[in-house]
C-alpha positions in Angstrom: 17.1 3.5 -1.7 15.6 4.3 -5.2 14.5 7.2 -6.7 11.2 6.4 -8.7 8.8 8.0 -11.1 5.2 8.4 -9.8 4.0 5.8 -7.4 5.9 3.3 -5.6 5.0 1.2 -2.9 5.5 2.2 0.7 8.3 -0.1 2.3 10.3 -0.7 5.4 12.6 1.7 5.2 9.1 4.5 4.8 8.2 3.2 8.0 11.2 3.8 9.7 11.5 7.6 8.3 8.3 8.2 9.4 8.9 6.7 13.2 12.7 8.2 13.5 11.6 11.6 12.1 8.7 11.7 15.0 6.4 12.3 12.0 4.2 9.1 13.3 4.2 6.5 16.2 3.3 2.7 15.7 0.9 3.6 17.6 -0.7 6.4 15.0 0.4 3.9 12.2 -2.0 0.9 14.1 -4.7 3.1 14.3 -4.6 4.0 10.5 -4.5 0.4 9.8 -7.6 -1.2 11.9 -9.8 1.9 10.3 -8.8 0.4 6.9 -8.7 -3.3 8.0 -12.5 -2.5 8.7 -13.0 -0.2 5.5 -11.5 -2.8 3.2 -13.4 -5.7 3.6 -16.9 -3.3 3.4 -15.9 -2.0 -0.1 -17.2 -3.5 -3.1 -16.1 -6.2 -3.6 -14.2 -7.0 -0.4 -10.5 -7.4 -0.8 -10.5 -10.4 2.0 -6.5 -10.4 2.2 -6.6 -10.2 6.2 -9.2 -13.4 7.8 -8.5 -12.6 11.6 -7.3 -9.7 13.1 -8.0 -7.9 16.5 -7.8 -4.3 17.5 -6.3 -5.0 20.5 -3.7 -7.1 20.0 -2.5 -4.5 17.1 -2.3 -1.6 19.3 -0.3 -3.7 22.2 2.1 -4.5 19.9 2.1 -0.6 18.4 1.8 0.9 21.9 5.4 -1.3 22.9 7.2 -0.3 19.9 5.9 3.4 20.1 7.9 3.2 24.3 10.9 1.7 22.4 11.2 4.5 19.9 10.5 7.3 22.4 13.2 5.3 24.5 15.9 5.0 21.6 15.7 1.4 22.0 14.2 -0.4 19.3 14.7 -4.2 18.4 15.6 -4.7 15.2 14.7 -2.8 11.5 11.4 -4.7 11.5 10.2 -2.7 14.9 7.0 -1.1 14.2 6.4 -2.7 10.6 3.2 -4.5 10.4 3.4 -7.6 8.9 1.0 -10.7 8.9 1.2 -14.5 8.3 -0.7 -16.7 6.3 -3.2 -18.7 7.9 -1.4 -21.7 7.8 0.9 -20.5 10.7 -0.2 -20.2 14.4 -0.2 -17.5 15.7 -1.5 -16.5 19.0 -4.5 -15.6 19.6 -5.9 -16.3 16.5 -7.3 -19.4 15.1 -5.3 -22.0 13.3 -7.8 -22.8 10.6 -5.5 -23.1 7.5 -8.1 -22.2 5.1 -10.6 -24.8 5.9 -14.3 -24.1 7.9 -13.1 -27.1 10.4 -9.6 -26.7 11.5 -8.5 -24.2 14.8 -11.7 -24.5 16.8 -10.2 -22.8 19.8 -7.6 -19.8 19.8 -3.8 -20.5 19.2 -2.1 -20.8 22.7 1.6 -21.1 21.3 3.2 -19.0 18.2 5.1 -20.7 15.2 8.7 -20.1 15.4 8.4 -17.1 12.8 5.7 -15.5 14.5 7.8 -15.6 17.3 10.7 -14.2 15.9 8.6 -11.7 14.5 7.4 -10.0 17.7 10.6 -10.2 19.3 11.9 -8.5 16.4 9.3 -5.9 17.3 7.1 -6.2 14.7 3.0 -5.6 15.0 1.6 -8.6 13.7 -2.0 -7.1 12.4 -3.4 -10.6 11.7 -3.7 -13.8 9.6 -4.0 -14.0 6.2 -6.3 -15.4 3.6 -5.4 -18.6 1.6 -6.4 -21.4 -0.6 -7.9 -24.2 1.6 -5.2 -26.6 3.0 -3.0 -25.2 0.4 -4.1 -26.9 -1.8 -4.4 -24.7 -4.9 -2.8 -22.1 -7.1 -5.9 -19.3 -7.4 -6.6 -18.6 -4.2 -10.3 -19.2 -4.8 -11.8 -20.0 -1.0 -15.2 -20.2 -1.3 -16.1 -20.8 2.4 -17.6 -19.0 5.2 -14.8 -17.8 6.7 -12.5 -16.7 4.1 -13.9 -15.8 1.0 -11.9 -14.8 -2.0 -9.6 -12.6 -1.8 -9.4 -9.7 -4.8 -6.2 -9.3 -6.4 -5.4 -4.9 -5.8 -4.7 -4.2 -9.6 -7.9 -5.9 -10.9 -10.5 -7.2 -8.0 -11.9 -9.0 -10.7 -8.5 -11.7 -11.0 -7.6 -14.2 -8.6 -4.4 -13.3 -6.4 -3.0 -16.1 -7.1 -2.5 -19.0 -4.1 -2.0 -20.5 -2.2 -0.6 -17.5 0.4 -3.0 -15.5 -1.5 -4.0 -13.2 1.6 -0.5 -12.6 2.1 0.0 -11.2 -1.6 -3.1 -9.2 -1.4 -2.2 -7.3 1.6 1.2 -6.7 0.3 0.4 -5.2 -2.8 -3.1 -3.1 -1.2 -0.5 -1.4 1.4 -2.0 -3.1 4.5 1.4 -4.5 5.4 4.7 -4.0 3.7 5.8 -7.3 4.7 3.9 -11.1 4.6 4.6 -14.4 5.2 3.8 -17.4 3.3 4.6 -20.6 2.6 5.4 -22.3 -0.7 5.0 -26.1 -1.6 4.5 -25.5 -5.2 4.8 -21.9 -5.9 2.6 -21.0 -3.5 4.9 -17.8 -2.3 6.0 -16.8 -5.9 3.0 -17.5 -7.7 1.1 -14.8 -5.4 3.7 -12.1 -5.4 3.8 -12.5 -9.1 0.1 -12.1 -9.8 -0.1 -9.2 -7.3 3.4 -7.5 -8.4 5.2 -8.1 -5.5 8.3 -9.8 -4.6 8.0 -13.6 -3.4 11.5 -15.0 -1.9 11.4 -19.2 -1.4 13.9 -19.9 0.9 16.6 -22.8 0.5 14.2 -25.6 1.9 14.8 -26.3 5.7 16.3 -22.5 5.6 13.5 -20.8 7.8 11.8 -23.1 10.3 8.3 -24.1 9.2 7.6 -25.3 12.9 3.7 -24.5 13.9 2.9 -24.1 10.0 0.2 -27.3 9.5 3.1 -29.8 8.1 0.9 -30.0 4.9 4.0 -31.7 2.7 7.3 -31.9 4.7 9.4 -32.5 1.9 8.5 -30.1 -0.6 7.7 -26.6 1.2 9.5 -23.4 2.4 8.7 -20.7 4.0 9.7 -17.2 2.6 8.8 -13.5 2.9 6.3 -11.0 0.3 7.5 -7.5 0.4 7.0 -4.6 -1.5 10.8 -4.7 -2.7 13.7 -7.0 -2.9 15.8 -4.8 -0.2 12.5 -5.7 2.3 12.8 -9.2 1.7 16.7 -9.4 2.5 15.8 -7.8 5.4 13.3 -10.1 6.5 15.1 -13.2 5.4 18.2 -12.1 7.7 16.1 -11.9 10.8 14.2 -15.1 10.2 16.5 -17.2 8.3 18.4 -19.6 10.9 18.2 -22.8 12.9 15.5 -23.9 14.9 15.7 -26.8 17.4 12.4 -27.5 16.7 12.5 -27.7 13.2 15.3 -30.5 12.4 14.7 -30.1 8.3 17.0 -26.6 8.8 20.1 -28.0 11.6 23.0 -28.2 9.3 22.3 -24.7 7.3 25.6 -22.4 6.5 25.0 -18.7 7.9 22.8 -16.9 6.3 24.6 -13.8 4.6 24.0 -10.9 2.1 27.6 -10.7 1.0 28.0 -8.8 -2.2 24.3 -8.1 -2.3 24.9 -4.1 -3.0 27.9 -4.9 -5.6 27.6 -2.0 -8.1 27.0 -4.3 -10.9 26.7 -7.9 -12.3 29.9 -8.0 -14.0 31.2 -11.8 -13.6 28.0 -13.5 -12.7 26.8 -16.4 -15.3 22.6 -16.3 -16.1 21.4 -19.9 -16.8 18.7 -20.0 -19.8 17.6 -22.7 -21.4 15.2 -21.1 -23.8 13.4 -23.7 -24.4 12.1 -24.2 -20.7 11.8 -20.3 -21.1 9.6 -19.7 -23.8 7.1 -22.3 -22.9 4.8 -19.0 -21.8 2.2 -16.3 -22.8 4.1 -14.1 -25.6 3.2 -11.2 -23.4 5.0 -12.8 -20.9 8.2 -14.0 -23.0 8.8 -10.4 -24.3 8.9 -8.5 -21.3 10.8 -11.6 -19.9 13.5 -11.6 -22.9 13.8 -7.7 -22.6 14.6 -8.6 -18.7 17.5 -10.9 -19.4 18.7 -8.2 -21.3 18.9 -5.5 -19.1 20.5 -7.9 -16.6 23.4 -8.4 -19.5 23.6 -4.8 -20.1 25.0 -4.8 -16.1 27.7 -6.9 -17.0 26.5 -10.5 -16.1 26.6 -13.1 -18.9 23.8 -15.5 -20.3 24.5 -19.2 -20.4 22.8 -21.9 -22.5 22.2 -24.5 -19.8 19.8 -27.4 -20.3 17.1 -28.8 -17.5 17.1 -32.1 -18.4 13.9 -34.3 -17.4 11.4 -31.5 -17.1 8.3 -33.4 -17.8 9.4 -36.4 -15.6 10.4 -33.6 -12.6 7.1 -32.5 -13.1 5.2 -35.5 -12.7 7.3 -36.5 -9.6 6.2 -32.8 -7.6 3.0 -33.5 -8.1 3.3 -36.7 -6.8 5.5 -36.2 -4.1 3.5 -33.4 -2.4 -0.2 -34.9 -3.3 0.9 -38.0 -1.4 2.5 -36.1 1.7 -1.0 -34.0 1.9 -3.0 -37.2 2.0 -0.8 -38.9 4.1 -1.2 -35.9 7.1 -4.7 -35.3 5.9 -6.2 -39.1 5.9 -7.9 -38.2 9.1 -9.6 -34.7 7.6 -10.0 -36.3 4.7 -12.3 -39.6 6.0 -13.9 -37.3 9.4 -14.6 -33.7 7.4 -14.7 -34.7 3.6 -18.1 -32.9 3.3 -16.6 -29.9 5.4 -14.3 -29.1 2.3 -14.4 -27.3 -0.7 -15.0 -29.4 -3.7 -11.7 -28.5 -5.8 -10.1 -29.9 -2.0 -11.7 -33.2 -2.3 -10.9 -33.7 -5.8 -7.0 -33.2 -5.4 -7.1 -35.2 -2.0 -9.1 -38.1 -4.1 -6.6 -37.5 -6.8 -3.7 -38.3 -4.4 -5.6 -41.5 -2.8 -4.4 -43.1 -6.4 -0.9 -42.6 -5.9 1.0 -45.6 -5.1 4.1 -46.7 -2.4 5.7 -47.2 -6.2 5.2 -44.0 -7.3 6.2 -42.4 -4.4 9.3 -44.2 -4.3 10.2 -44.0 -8.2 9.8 -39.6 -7.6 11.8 -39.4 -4.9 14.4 -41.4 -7.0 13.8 -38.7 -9.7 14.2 -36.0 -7.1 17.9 -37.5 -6.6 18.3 -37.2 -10.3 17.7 -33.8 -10.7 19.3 -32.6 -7.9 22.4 -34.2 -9.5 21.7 -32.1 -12.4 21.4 -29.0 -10.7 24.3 -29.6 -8.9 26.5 -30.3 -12.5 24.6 -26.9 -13.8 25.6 -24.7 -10.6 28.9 -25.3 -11.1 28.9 -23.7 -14.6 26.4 -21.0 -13.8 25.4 -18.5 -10.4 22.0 -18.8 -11.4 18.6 -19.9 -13.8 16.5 -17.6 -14.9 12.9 -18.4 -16.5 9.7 -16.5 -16.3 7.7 -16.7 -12.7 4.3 -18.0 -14.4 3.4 -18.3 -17.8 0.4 -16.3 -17.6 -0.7 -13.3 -15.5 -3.9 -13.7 -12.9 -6.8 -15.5 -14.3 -10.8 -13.9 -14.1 -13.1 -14.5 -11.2 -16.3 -15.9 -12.2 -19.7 -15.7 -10.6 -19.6 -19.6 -10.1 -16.4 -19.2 -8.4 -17.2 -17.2 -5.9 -20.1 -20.0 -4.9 -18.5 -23.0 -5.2 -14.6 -22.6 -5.6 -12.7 -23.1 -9.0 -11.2 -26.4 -9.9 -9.0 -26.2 -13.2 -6.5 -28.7 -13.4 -4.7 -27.1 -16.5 -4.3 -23.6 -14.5 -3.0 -25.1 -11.9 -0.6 -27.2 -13.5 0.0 -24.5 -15.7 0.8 -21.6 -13.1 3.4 -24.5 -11.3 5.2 -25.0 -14.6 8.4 -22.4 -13.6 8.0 -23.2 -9.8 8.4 -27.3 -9.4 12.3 -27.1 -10.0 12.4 -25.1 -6.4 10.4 -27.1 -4.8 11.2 -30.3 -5.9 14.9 -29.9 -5.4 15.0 -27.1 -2.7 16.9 -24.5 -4.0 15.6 -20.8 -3.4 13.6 -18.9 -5.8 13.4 -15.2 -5.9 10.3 -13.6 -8.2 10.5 -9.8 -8.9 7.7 -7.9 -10.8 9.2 -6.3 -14.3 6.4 -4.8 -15.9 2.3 -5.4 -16.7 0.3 -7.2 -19.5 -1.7 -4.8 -21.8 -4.6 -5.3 -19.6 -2.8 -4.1 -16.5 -2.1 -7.0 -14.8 1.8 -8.0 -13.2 4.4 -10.1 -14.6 7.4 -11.3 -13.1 10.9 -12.8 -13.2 11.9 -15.4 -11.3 15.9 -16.3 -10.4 17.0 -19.9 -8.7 20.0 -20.0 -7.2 22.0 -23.2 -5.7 21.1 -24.0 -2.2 21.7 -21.5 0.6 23.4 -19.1 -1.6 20.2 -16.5 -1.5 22.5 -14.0 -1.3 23.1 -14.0 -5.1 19.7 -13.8 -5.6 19.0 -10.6 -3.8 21.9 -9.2 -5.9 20.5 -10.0 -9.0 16.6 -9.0 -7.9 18.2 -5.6 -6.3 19.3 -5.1 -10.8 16.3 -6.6 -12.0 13.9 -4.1 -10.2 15.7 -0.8 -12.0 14.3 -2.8 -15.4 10.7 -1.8 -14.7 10.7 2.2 -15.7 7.5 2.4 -13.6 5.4 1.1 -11.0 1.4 1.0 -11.3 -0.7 1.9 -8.1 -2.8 -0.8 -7.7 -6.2 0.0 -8.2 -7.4 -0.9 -4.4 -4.2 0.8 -2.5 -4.5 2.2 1.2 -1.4 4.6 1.8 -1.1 3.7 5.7 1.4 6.3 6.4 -0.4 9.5 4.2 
């Protein structure tokens, strides 16, 4: 619990004050959020963060959890807490269409294993959210019929950020306090960071991705957004655990939070290497640097590490989860090519030049680096480096038409992000603070694999840096 100056964003714990006090029901709290569900994609320009949703479903759920609080018999902290999931996930009864204007031609029949485990934590699942088309990008920019692009809250003029862009938006509007995305190559963190939320990546294999489209198998994880880093410990305990059905994930250590409240940082080692770390936007690196500070003022030291082999790690992501996406895709690819959006093609086409060679020689690199990380996790709890280098590009007219495709953004916007994916260690971005222009920048902290807990810790410090929290300039207050 923090005390704050001005605004702050409305959270779990909110929610639960509200529905122990008797203030409001689910059910009052469900009917606040399909009248703005309908008001927020009339507004000008529409924020698009939610693509499918349906009244009645929401106020099932709401109606349920309203009997269990009246009953004194609720499920778990996320009963009554809307959430939603990115597209990518199925979820029943809405259609599985993953961004593109082909995919999910009938209703979802069966949930993924997180939407599951969301409703039978109790949570109302108010719908699916908007993304990039088959993941495929880092802006967000969905030109087609169905989607649209959605507006990031603190300037609808900037992308959100991709590809769970929906799931950021929502987030950081109020719709939800909690969303679900996936991340092959930043596409959790990059979001939350352009929308001022935090983004958690789990450990890969940590939460099941089964019934998410299994769009690179090797490379993605799925992880919470959340209005604060408290929110997304909570959500990672209840969905963070083994799934038969998702073999990745079998041989995971418990999931804990141990030491997660610890009054300070004193004995924890920071990984830098300030190279790596100042490869950004000055407006960026200053708040950044002034970050790492604070975190030193709470007794944690700063180590020099080096990340050896950056460029060559790089190369060998891109690689790695450009093949995997043609390899599932082929079939989409040769049957519904003109069906897709045009930056789609060009990455797919792209990918259709990588070799058996070079798929081979990146996953040897892959091996390399994680035998890096391992030698630089015994010296250190942790790396720190700026989320992106840059906050939330402009939306163009021509955008909003025929999609962006701008292969220096994107590979850009991945630059602090690859390491996670690439290797499979968790990533944890926290907003510290806005550009002159208003927009939100972020931290990010790695950790080694499965220890999340550490990185909760140092998020839970990192969020008393930032002196002040901007409203976002679209914001619906659900619970006023």
């Amino acid at each position: 619990d923090s005390a704050s100056n001005g605004f702050s964003f409305k959270g779990i714990k909110d929610y639960l004050d509200c529905y122990q006090s008797g203030k409001l029901t689910p059910s009052q709290v469900a009917q606040n959020i399909i009248a703005v569900l309908e008001d927020c994609d009339k507004s000008t320009p529409p924020l698009r963060a939610i693509v499918q949703w349906d009244q009645e479903q929401i106020m099932l759920m709401a109606e349920a959890s309203t009997a269990r609080y009246r009953n004194k018999c609720t499920l778990s902290y996320l009963d009554g807490i809307p959430v939603c999931l990115k597209e990518e996930f199925k979820v029943v009864p809405y259609h599985h269409r993953v961004g593109t204007v082909y995919l999910g031609t009938e209703p979802e029949t069966e949930d993924a294993t997180v939407a599951k485990k969301l409703r039978e934590a109790g949570a109302i699942i108010i719908g699916v959210s908007n993304m990039h088309e088959l993941g495929t990008g880092t802006t967000g920019c969905n030109p087609n019929r169905y989607h649209k692009i959605p507006r990031n809250p603190y300037k609808p003029n900037h992308f959100t950020g991709g590809s769970s862009s929906g799931s950021a938006a929502a987030v950081a509007a109020g719709l939800c306090p909690v969303a679900i995305g996936t991340d092959g190559g930043g596409s959790v963190r990059i979001p939350a960071s352009f929308c001022g939320v935090v983004g958690l990546k789990g450990t890969f294999g940590r939460i099941s991705s089964h019934g998410s489209l299994p769009l690179s198998y090797s490379t993605v994880s799925v992880g919470p957004i959340c209005t604060s880093v408290a929110d997304a410990a909570i959500v990672y305990s209840i969905l963070a655990e083994p799934d038969p059905l998702y073999p990745y994930g079998l041989k995971q250590p418990k999931a804990t939070l141990s030491d997660m409240c610890a009054p300070d940082l004193k004995g924890l080692k920071l990984g830098v290497d300030w190279t790596f770390f100042k490869a950004c936007d000055a407006e960026v690196l200053s708040i950044c640097e002034k970050a790492v500070e604070h975190l030193q003022s709470l007794g944690a030291s700063v180590v020099e590490v080096s990340l050896p082999e950056m460029e060559e790690l790089r190369v060998a992501h891109v690689i790695c989860i450009l093949s995997e996406m043609r390899d599932f895709l082929q079939p989409d690819f040769n049957k519904h090519f003109q069906e897709m959006n045009l930056d789609t093609r060009a990455n797919l086409a792209l990918a259709s030049q990588f070799t058996a060679l070079d798929y081979i020689t990146a996953n040897r690199q892959r091996t390399r680096s994680m035998r890096f990380l391992r030698e630089i996790f015994t010296t250190v709890n942790c790396i720190l480096t700026p989320a992106v280098p840059s906050t939330a590009p402009r939306i163009y007219e021509s955008d909003l038409l025929s999609g962006s495709s701008d292969s220096s953004f994107t590979v850009q916007s991945m630059r602090f992000m690859q390491l996670g994916n690439f290797t499979g260690i968790p990533g944890l971005v926290v907003p510290i603070g806005y550009s002159t222009a208003g927009l939100p920048i972020s931290l990010q902290v790695m950790a080694k694999w499965w220890d999340e807990a550490v990185l909760l810790r140092i998020g839970l410090k990192l969020e008393q840096f930032r002196y002040q929290t901007k409203k976002p300039s679209i914001y619906y207050d659900i619970l006023a």
